[in-house]
C-alpha positions as CSV (number, residue, x, y, z in Angstrom):
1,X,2.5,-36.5,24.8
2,X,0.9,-38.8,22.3
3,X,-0.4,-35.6,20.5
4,X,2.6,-34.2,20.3
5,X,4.3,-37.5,18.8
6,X,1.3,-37.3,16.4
7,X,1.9,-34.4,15.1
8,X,5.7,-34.9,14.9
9,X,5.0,-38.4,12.7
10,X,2.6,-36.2,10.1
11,X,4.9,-34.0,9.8
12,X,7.5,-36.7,9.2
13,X,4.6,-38.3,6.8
14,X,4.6,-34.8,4.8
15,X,8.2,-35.0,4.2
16,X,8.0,-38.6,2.9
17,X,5.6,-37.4,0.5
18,X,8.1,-35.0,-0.7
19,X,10.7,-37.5,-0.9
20,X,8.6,-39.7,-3.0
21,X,7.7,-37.3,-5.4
22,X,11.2,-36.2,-5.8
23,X,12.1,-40.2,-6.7
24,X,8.8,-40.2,-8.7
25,X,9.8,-37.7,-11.1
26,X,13.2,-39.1,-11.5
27,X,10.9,-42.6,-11.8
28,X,9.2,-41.4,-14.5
29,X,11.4,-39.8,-16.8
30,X,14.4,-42.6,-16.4
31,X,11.4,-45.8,-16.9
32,X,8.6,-43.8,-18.7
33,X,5.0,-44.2,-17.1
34,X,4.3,-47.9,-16.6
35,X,6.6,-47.8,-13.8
36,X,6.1,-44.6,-12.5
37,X,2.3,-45.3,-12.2
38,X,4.0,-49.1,-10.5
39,X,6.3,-46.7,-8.6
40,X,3.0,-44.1,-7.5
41,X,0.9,-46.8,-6.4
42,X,3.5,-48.5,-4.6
43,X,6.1,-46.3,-2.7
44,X,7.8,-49.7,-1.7
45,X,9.1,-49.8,-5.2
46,X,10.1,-45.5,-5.4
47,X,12.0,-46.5,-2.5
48,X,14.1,-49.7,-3.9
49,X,14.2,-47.9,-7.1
50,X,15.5,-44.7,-5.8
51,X,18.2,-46.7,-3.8
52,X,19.3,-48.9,-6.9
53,X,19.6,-45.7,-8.9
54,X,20.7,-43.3,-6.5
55,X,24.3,-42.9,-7.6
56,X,23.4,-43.0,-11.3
57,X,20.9,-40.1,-10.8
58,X,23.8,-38.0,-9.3
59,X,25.6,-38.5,-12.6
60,X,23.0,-37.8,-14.8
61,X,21.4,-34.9,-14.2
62,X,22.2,-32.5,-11.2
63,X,19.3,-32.7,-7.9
64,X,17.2,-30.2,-7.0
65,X,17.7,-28.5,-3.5
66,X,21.4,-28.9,-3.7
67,X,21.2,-32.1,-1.8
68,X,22.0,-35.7,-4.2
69,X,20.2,-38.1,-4.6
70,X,22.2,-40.6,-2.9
71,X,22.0,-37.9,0.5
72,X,17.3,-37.9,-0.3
73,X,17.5,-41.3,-0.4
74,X,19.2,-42.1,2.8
75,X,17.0,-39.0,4.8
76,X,13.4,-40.7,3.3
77,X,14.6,-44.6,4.5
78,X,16.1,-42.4,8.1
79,X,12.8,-40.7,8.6
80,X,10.7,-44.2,7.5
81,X,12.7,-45.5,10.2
82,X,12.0,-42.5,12.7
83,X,7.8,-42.9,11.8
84,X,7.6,-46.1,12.6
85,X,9.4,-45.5,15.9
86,X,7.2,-42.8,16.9
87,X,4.0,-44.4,16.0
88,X,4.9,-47.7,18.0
89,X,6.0,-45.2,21.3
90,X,2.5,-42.8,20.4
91,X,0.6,-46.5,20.0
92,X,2.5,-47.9,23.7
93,X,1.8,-44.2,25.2
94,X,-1.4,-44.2,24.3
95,X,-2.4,-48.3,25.7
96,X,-0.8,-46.7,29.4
C-alpha cells in the first residue's frame, strides 16, 4: 500500500510540474526574467503569483488546454493539498 501511494504522489508531483511551468511562462512574459528566475527557484511564489493574477491572465490572453487560469490554479493548490495528504498516510503506513 505505501507503494502504491508512492506512486500516486509522483504522479501528483509530475502534474505539479506541469502546473508550474504553465504559471512560469505566464510569469515570465507578464514580469520579464528577474521574477521568473525568483518564480523558477521558488514555486512558493509561481503559486501566490498565479493566484494574484489568475483572473487577469483569463483576460489577457486565452489558456492553453481549454481550461483558465483561474480553473489550473485552483487544481495545482487541490493536488498540493492531495500530496501532502498522501505522503503523511504513505509516511504513518509505512511507521506501522
Amino acid at each position: 500500500m505505501v507503494m502504491i501511494l508512492g506512486l500516486l504522489s509522483l504522479l501528483i508531483g509530475l502534474v505539479n510540474l506541469a502546473c508550474l511551468i504553465v504559471f512560469l511562462i505566464q510569469l515570465f512574459k507578464a514580469k520579464g526574467v528577474g521574477h521568473g528566475i525568483a518564480g523558477l527557484c521558488c514555486g512558493l511564489y509561481t503559486l501566490i503569483w498565479g493566484w494574484q493574477n489568475a483572473d487577469a491572465l483569463d483576460a489577457a490572453n486565452p489558456p492553453p488546454a481549454g481550461l483558465k487560469y483561474a480553473q489550473w490554479i485552483r487544481i495545482w493548490t487541490g493536488l498540493i493539498v492531495v500530496n501532502i495528504v498522501i505522503n503523511i498516510a504513505s509516511q504513518a503506513m509505512a511507521r506501522m
